[in-house]
Jmol script that loads the backbone (N, CA, C; Angstrom):
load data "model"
ATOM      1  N   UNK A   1     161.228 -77.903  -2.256  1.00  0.00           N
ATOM      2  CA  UNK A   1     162.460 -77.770  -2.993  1.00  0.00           C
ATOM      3  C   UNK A   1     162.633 -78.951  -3.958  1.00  0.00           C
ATOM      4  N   UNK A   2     161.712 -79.315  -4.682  1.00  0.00           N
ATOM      5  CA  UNK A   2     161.684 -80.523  -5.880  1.00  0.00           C
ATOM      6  C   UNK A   2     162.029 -80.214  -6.998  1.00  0.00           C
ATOM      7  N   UNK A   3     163.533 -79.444  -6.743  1.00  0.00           N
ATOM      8  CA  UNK A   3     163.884 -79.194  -7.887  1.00  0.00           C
ATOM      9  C   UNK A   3     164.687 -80.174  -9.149  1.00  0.00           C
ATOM     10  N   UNK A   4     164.865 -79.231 -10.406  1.00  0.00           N
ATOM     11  CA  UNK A   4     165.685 -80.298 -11.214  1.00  0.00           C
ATOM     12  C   UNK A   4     166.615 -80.711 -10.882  1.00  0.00           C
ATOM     13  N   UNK A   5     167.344 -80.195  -9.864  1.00  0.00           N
ATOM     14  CA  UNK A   5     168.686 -80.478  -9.431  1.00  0.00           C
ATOM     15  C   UNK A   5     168.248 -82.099  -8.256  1.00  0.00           C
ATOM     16  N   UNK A   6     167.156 -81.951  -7.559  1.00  0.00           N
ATOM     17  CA  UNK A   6     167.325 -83.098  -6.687  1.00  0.00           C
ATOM     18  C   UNK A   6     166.454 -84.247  -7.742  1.00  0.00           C
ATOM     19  N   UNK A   7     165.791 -84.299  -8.494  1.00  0.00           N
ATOM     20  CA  UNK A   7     165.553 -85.412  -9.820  1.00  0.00           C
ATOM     21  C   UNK A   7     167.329 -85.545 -10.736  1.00  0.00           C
ATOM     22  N   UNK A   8     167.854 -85.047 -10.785  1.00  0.00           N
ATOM     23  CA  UNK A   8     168.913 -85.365 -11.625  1.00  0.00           C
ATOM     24  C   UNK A   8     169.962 -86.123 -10.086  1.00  0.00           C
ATOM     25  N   UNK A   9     169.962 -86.366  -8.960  1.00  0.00           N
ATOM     26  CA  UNK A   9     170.403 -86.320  -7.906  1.00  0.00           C
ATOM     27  C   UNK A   9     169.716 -87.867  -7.708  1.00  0.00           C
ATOM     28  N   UNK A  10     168.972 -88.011  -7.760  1.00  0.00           N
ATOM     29  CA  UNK A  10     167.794 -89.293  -7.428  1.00  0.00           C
ATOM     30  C   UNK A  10     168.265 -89.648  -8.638  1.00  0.00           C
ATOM     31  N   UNK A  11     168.478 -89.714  -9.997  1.00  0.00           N
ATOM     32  CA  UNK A  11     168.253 -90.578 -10.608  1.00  0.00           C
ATOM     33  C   UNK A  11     170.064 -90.897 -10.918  1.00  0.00           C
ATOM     34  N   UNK A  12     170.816 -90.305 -10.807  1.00  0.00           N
ATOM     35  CA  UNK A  12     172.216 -90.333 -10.306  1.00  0.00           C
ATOM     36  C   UNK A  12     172.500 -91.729  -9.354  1.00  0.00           C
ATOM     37  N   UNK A  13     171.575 -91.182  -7.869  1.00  0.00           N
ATOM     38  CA  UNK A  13     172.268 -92.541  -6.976  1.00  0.00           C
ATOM     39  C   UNK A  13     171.019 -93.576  -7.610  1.00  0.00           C
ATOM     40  N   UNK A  14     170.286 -93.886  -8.086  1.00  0.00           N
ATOM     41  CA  UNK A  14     169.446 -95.007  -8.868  1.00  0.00           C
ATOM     42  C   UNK A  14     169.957 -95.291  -9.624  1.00  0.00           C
ATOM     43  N   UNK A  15     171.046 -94.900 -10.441  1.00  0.00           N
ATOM     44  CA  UNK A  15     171.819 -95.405 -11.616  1.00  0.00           C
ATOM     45  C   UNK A  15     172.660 -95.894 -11.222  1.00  0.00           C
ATOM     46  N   UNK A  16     173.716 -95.747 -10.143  1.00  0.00           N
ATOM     47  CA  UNK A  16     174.795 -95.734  -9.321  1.00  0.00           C
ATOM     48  C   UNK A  16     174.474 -97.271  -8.568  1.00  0.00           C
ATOM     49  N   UNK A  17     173.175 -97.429  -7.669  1.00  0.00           N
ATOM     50  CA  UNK A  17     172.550 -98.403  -7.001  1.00  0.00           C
ATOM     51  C   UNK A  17     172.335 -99.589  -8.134  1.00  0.00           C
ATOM     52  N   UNK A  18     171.708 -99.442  -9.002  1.00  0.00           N
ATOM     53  CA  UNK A  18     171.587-100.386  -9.875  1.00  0.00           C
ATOM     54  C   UNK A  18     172.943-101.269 -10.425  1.00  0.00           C
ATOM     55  N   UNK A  19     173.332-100.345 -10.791  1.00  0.00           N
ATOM     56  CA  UNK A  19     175.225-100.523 -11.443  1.00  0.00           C
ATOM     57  C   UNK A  19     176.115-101.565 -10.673  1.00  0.00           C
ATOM     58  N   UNK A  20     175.628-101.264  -9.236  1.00  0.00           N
ATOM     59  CA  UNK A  20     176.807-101.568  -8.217  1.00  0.00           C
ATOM     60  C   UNK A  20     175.759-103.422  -8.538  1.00  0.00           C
ATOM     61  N   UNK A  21     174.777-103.384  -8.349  1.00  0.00           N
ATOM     62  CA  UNK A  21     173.931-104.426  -8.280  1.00  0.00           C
ATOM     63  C   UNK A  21     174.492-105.451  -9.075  1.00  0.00           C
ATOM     64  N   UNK A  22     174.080-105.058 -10.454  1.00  0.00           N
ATOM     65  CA  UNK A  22     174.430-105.777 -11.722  1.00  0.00           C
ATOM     66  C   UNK A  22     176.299-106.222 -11.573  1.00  0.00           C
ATOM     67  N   UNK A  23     176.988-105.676 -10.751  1.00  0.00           N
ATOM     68  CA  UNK A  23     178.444-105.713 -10.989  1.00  0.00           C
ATOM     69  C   UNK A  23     178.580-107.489  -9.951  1.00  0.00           C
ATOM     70  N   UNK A  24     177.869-107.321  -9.037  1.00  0.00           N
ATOM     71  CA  UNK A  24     177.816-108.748  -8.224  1.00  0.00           C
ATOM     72  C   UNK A  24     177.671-110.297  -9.408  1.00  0.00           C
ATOM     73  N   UNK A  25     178.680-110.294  -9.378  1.00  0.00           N
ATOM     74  CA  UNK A  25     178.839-111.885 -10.274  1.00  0.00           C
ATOM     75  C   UNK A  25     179.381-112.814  -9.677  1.00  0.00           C
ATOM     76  N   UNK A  26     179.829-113.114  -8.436  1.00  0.00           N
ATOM     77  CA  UNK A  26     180.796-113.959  -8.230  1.00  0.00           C
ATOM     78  C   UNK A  26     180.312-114.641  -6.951  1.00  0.00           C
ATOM     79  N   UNK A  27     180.451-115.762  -6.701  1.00  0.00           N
ATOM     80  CA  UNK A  27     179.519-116.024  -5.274  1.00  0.00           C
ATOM     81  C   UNK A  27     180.351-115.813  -4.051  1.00  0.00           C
ATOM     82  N   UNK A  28     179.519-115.643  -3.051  1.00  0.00           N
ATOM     83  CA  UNK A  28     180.220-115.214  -1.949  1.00  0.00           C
ATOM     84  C   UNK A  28     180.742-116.234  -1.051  1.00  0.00           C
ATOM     85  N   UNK A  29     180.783-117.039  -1.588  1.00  0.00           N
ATOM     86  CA  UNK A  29     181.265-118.321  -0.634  1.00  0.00           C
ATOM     87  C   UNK A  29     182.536-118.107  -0.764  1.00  0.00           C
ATOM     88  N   UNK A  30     183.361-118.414   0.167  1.00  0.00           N
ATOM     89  CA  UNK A  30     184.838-118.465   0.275  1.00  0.00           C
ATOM     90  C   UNK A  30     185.870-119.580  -0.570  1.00  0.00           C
ATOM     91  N   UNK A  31     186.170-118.479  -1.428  1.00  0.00           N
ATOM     92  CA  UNK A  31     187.289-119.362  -2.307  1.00  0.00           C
ATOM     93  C   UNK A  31     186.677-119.900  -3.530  1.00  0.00           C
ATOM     94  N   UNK A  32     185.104-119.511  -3.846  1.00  0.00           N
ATOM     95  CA  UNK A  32     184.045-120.044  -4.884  1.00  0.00           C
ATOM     96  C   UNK A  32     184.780-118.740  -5.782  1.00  0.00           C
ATOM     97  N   UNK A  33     184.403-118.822  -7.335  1.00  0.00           N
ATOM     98  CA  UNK A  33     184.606-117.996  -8.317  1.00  0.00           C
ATOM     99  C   UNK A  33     183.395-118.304  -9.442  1.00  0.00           C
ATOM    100  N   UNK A  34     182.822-119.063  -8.827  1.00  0.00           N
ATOM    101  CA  UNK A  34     181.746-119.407  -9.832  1.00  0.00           C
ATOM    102  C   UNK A  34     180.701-117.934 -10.147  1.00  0.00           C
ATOM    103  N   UNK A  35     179.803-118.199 -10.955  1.00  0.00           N
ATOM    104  CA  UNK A  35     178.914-116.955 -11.176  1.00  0.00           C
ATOM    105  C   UNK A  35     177.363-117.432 -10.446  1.00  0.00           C
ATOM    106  N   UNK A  36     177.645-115.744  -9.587  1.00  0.00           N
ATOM    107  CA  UNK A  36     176.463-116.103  -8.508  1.00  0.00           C
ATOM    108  C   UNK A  36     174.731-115.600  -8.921  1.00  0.00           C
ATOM    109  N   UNK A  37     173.984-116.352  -8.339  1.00  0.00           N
ATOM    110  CA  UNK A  37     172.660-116.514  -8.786  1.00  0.00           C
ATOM    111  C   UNK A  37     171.728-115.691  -7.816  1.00  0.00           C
ATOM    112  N   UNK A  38     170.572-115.139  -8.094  1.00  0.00           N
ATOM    113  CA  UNK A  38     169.300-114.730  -7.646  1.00  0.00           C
ATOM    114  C   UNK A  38     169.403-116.116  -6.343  1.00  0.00           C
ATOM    115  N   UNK A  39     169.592-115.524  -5.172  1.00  0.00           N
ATOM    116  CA  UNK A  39     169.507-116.200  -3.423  1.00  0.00           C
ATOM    117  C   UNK A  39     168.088-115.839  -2.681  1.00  0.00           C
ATOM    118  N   UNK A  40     167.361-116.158  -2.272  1.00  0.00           N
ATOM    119  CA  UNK A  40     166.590-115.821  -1.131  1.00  0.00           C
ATOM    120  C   UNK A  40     167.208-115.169  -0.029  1.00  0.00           C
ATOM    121  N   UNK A  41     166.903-114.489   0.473  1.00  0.00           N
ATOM    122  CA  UNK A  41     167.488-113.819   2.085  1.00  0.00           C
ATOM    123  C   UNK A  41     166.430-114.212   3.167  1.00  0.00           C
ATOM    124  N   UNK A  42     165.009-114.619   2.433  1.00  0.00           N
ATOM    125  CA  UNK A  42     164.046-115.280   3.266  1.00  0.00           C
ATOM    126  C   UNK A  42     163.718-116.620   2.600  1.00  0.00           C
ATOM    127  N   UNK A  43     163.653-117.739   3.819  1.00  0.00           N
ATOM    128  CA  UNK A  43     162.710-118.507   2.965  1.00  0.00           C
ATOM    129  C   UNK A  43     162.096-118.838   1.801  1.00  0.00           C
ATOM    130  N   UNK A  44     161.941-118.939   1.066  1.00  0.00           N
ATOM    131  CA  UNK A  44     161.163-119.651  -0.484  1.00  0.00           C
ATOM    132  C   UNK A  44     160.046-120.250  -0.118  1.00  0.00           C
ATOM    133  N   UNK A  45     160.374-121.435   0.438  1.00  0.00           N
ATOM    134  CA  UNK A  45     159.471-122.607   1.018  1.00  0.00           C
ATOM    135  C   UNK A  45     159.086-122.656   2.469  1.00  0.00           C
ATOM    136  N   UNK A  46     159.332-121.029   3.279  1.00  0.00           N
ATOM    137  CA  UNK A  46     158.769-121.044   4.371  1.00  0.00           C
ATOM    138  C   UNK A  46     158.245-119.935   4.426  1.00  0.00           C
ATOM    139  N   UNK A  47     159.262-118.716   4.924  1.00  0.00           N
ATOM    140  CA  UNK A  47     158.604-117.543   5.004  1.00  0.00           C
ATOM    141  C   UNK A  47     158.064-117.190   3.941  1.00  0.00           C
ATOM    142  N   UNK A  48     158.059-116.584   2.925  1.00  0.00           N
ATOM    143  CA  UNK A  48     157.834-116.155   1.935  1.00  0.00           C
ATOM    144  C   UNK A  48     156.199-116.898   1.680  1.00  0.00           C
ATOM    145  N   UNK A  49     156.275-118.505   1.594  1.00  0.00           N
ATOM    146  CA  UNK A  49     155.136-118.908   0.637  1.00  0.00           C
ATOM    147  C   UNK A  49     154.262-118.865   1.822  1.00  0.00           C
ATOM    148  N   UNK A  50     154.375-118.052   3.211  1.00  0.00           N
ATOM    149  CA  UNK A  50     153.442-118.180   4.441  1.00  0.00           C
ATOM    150  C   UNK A  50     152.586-116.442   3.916  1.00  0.00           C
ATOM    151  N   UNK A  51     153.682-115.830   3.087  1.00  0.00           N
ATOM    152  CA  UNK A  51     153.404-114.296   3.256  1.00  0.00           C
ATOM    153  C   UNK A  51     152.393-114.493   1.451  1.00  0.00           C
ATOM    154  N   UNK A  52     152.604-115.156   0.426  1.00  0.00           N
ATOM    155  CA  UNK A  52     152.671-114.887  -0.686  1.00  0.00           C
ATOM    156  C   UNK A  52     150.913-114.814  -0.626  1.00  0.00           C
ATOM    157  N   UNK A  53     150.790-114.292  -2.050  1.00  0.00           N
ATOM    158  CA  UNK A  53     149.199-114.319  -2.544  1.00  0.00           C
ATOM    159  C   UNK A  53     149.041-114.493  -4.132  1.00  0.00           C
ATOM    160  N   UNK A  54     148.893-114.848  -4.611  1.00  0.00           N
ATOM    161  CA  UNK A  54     148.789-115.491  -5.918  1.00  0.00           C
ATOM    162  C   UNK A  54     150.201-115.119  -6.616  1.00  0.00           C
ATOM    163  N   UNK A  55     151.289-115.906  -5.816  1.00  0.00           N
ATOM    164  CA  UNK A  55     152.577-115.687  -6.339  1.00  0.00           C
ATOM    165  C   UNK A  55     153.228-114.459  -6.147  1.00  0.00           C
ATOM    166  N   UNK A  56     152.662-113.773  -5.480  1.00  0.00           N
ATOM    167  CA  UNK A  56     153.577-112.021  -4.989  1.00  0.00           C
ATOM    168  C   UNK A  56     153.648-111.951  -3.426  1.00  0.00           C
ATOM    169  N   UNK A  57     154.535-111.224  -2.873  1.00  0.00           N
ATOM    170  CA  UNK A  57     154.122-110.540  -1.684  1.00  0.00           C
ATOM    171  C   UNK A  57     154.759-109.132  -1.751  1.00  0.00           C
ATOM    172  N   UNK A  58     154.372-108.594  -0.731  1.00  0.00           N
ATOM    173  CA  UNK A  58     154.842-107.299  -0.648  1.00  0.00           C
ATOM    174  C   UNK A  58     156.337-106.789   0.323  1.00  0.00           C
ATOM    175  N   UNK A  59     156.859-106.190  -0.735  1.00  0.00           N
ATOM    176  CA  UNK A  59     158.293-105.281  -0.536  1.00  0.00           C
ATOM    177  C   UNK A  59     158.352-104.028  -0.059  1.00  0.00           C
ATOM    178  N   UNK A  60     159.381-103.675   0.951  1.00  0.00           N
ATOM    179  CA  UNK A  60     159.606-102.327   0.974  1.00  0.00           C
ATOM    180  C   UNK A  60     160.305-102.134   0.777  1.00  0.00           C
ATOM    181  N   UNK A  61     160.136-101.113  -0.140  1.00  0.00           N
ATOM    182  CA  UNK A  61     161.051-100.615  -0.875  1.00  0.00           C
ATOM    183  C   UNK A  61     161.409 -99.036  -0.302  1.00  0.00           C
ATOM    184  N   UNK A  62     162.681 -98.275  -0.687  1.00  0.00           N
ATOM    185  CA  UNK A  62     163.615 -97.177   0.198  1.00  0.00           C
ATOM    186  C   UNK A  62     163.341 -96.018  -1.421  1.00  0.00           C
ATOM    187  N   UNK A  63     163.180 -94.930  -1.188  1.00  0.00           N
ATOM    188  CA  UNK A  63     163.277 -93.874  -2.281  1.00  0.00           C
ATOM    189  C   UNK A  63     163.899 -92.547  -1.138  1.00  0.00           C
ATOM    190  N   UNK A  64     164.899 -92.071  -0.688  1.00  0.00           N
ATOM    191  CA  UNK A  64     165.200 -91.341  -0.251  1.00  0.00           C
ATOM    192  C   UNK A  64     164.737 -90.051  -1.060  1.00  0.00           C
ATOM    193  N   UNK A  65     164.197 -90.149  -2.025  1.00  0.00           N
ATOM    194  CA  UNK A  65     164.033 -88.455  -2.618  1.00  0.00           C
ATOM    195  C   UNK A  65     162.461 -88.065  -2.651  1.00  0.00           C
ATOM    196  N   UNK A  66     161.965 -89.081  -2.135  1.00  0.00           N
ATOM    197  CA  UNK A  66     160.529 -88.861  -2.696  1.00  0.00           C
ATOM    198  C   UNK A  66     159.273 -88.938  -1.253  1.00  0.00           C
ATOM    199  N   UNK A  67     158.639 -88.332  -0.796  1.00  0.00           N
ATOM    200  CA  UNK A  67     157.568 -87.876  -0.324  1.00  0.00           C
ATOM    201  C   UNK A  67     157.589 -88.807   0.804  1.00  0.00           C
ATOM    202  N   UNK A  68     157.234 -90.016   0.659  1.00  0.00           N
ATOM    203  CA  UNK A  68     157.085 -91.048   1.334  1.00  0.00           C
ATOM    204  C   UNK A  68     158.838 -91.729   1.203  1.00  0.00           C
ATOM    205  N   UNK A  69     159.680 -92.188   1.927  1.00  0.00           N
ATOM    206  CA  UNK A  69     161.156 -92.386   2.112  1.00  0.00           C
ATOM    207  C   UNK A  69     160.680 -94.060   1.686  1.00  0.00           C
ATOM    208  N   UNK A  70     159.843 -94.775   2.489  1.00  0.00           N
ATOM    209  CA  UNK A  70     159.958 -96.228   2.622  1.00  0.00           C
ATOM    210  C   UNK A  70     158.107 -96.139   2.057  1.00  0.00           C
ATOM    211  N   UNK A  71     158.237 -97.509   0.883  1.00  0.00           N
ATOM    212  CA  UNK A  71     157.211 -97.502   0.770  1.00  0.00           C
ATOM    213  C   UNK A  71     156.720 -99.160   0.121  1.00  0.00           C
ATOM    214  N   UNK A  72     155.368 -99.876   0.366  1.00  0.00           N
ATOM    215  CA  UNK A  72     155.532-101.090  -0.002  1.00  0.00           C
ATOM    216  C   UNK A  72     154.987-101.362  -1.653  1.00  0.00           C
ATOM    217  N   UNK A  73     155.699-102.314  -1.934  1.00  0.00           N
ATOM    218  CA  UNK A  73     155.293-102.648  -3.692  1.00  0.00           C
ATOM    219  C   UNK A  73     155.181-104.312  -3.781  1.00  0.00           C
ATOM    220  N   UNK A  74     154.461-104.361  -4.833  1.00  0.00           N
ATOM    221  CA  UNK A  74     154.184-105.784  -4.575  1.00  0.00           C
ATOM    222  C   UNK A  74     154.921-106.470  -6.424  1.00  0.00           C
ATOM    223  N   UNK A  75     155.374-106.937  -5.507  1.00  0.00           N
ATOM    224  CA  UNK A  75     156.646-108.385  -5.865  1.00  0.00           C
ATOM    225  C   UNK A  75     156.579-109.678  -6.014  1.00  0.00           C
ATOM    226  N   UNK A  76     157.042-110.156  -7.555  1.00  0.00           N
ATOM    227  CA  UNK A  76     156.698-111.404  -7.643  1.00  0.00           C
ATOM    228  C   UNK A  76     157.772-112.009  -7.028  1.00  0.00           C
ATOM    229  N   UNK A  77     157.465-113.441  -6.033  1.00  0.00           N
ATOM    230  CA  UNK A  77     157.948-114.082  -4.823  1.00  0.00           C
ATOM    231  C   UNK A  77     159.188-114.718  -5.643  1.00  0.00           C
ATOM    232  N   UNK A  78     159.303-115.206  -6.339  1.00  0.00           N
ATOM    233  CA  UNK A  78     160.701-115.372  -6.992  1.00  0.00           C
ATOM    234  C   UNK A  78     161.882-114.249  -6.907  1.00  0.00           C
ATOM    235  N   UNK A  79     161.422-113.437  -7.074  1.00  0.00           N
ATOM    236  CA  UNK A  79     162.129-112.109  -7.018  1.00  0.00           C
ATOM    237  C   UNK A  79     162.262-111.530  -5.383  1.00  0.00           C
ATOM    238  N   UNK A  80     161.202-111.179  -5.247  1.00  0.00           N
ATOM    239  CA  UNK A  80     161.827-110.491  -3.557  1.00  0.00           C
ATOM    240  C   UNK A  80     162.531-111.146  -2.822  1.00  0.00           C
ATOM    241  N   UNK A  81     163.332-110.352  -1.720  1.00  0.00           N
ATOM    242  CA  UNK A  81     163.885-110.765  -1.154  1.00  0.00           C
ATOM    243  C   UNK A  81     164.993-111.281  -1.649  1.00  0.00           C
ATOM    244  N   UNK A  82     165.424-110.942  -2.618  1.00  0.00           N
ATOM    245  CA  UNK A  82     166.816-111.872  -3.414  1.00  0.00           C
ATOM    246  C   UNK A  82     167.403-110.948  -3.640  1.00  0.00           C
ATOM    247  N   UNK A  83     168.868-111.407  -4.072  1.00  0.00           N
ATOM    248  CA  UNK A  83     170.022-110.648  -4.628  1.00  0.00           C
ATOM    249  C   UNK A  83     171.390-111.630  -5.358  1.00  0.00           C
ATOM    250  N   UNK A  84     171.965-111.524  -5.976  1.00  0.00           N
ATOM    251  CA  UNK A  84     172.925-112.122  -6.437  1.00  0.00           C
ATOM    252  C   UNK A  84     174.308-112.602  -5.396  1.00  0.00           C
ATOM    253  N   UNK A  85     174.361-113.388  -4.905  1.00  0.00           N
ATOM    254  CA  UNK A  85     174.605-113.974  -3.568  1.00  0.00           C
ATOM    255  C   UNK A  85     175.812-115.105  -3.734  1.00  0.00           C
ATOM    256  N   UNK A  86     175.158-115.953  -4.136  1.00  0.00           N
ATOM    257  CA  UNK A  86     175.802-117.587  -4.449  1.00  0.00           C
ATOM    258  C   UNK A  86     176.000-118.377  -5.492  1.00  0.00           C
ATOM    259  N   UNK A  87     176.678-119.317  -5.792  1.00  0.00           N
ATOM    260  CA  UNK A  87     175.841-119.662  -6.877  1.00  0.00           C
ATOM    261  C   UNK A  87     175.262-120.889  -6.681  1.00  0.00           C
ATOM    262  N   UNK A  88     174.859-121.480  -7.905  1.00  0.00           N
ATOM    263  CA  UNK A  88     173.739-122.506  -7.975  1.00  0.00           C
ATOM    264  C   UNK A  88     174.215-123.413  -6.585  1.00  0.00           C
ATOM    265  N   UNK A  89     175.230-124.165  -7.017  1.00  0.00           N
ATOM    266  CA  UNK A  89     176.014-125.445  -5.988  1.00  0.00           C
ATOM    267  C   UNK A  89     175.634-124.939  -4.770  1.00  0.00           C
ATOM    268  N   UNK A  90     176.764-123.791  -4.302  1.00  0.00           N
ATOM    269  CA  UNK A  90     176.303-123.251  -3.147  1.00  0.00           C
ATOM    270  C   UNK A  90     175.338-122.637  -2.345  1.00  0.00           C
ATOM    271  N   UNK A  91     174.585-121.940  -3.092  1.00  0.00           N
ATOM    272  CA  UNK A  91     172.686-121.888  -2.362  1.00  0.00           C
ATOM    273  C   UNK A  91     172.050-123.062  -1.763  1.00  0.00           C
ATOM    274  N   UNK A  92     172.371-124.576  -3.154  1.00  0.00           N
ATOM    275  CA  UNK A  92     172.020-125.457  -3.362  1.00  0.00           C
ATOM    276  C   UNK A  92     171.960-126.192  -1.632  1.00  0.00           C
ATOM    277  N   UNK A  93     173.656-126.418  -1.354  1.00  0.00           N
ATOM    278  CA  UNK A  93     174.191-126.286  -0.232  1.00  0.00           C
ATOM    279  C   UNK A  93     174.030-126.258   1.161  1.00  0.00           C
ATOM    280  N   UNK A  94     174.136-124.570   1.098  1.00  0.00           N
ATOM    281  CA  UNK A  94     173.712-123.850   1.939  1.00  0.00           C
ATOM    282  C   UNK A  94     172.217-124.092   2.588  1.00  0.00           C
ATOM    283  N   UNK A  95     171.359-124.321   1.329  1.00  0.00           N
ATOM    284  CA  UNK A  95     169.988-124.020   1.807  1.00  0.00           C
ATOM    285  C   UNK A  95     169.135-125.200   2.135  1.00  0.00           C
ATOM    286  N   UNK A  96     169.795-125.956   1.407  1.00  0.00           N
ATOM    287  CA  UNK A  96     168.348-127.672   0.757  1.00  0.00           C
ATOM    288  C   UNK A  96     167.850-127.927   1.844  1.00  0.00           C
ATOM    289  N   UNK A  97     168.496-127.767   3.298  1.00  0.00           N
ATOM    290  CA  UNK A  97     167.697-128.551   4.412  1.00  0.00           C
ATOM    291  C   UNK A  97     166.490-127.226   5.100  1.00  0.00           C
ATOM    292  N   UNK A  98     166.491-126.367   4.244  1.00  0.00           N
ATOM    293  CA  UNK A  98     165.421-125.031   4.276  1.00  0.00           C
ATOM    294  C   UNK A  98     164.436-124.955   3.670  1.00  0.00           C
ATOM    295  N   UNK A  99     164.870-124.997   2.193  1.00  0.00           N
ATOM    296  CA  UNK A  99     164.112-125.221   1.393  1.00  0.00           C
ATOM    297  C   UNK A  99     163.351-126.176   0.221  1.00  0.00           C
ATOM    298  N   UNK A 100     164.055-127.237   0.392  1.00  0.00           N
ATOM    299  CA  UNK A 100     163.515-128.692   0.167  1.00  0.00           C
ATOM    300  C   UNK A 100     162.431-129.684   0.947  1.00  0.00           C
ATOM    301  N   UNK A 101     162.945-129.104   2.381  1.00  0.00           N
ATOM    302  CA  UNK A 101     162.050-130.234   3.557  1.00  0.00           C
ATOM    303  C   UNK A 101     161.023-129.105   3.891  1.00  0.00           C
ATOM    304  N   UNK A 102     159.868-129.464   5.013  1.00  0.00           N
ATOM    305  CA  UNK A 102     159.442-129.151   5.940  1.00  0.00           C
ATOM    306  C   UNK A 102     160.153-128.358   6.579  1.00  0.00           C
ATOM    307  N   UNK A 103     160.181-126.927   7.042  1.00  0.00           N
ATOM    308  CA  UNK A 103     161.165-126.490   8.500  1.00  0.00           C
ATOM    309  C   UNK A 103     159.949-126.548   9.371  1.00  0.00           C
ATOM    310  N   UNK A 104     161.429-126.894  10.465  1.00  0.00           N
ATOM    311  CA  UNK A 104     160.772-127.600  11.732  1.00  0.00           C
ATOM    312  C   UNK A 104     161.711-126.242  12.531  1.00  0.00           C
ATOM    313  N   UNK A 105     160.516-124.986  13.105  1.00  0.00           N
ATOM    314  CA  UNK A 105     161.239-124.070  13.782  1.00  0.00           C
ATOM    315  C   UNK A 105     162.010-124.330  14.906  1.00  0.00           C
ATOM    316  N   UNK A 106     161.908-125.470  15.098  1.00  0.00           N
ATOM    317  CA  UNK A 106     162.416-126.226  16.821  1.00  0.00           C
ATOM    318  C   UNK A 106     164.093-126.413  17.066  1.00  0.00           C
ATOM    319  N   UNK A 107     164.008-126.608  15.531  1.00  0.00           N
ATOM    320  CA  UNK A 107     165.312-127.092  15.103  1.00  0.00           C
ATOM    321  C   UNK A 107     166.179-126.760  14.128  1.00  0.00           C
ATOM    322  N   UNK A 108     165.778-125.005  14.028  1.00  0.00           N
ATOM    323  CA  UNK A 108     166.363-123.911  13.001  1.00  0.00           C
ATOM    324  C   UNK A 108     167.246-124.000  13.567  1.00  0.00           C
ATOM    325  N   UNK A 109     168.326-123.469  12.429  1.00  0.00           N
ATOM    326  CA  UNK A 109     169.376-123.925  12.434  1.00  0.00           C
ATOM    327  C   UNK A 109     170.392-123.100  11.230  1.00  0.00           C
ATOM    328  N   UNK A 110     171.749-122.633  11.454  1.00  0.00           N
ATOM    329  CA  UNK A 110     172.856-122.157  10.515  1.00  0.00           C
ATOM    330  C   UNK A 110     173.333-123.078   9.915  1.00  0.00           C
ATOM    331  N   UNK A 111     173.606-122.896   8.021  1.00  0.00           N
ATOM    332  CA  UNK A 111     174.067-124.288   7.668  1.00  0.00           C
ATOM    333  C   UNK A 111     175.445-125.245   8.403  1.00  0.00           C
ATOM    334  N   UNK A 112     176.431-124.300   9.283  1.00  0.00           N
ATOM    335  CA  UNK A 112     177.382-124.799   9.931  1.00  0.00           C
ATOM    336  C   UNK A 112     177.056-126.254  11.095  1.00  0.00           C
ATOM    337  N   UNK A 113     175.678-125.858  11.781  1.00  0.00           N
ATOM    338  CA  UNK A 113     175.686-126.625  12.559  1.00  0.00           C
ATOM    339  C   UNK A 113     174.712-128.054  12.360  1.00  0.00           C
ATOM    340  N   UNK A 114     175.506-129.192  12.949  1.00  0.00           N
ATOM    341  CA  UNK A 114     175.283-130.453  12.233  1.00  0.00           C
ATOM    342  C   UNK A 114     174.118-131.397  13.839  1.00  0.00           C
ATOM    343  N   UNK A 115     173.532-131.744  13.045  1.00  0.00           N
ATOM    344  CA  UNK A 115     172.943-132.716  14.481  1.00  0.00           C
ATOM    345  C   UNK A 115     173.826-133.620  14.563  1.00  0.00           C
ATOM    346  N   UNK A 116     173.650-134.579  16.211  1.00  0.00           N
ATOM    347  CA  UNK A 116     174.425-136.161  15.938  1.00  0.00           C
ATOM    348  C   UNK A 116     173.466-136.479  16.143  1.00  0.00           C
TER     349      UNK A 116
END
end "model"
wireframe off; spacefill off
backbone 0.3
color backbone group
């Protein structure tokens, strides 16, 4: 049943998905209004550059209309795994003791919680 009706349907919620994407400007930090930036959801400087291969790794990516539902594509590592999130300050923030140092899995950690 690959009809014109389910291509005009697919490219509907792909237009719709994209839209909603591009509309994310504002960072999600509480009480921030600044304009939010391309975030990691993984690592940069851990997971990611453990997975990468000459600057890409691979994504899965979701197509509900098409043959295969979930399928992997390969992604330059700047890009995957990101979304418009935070902004600069606050990633900055949030992340530096992630992605600036060494992680030390021993002593992973939420940016809330502080050693003494």
């Amino acid at each position: 049943m690959n009809s014109q009706f389910q291509i005009q349907v697919a490219k509907a919620w792909q237009n719709a998905k994209l839209t909603a994407i591009d509309q994310i400007n504002t960072c999600f930090y509480p009480d921030c209004n600044k304009p939010s930036i391309n975030s990691h959801i993984l690592q940069k400087n851990g997971i990611l550059s453990e997975l990468e291969e000459n600057g890409h790794v691979m994504q899965m990516e979701i197509n509900p209309f098409g043959d295969n539902i979930h399928f992997f594509k390969r992604t330059g590592i700047n890009k995957a795994f990101s979304f418009k999130c935070f902004c600069s300050h606050h990633d900055i923030e949030l992340f530096d003791s992630i992605e600036k140092k060494e992680i030390n899995f021993s002593i992973y950690r939420n940016y809330r919680y502080r050693e003494n």
